[in-house]
C-alpha positions as CSV (number, residue, x, y, z in Angstrom):
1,X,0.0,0.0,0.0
2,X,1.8,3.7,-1.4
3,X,2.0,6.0,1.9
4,X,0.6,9.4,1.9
5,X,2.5,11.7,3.3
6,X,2.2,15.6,3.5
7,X,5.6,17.8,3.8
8,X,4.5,21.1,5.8
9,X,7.0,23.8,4.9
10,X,8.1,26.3,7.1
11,X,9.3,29.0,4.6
12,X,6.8,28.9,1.8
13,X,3.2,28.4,2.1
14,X,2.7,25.2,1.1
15,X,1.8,21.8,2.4
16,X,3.3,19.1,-0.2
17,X,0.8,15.6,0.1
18,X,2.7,13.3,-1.9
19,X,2.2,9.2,-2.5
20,X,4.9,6.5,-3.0
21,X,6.4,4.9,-0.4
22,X,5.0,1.6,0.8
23,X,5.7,1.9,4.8
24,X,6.9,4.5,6.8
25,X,8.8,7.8,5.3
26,X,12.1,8.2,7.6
27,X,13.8,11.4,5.9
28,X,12.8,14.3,3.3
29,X,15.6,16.7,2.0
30,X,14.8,19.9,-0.3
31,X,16.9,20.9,-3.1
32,X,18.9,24.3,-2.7
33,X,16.7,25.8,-5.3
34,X,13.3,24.2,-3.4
35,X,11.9,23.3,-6.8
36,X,12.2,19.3,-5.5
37,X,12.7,17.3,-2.5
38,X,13.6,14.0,-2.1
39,X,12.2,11.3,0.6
40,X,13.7,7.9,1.6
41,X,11.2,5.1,3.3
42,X,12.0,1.5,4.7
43,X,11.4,0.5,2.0
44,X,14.2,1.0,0.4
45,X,13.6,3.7,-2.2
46,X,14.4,7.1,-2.6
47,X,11.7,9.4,-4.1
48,X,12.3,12.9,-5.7
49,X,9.3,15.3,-6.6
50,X,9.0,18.5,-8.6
51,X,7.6,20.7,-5.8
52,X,5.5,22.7,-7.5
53,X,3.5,20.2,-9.4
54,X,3.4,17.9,-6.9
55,X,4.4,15.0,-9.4
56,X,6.8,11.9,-9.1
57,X,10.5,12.9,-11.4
58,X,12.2,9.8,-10.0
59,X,12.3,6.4,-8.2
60,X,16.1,4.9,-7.2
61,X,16.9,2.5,-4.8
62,X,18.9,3.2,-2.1
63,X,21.6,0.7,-2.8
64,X,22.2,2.2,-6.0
65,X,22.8,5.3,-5.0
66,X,25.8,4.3,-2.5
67,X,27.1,2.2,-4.8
């Protein structure tokens, strides 16, 4: 089942509710530029979002990335 999770942010007026990770949501970064922001879940997958749109850019798994 895809999470839905809602990013409140402190600087902007805004309140982000976004869907994709199955489980529990344990970090969210924002780029420098706040135009995306990226989430990692258990499960294992990092998410990144256009901010504005609210839309789904890209799915990677963690391991990739360290790797």
């Amino acid at each position: 089942m895809k999470t839905e999770f809602v990013i409140e942010c402190q600087d902007q007026c805004c309140d982000l509710r976004l869907k994709g990770h199955d489980g529990k949501v344990n970090s969210a970064v924002w780029s420098s530029s706040g135009k995306r922001i990226a989430t990692a879940g258990n499960d294992g997958i990092v998410l990144t979002y256009i901010t504005d749109i609210n839309e789904l850019l890209q799915i990677a798994e963690a391991e990739s990335l360290i790797n």
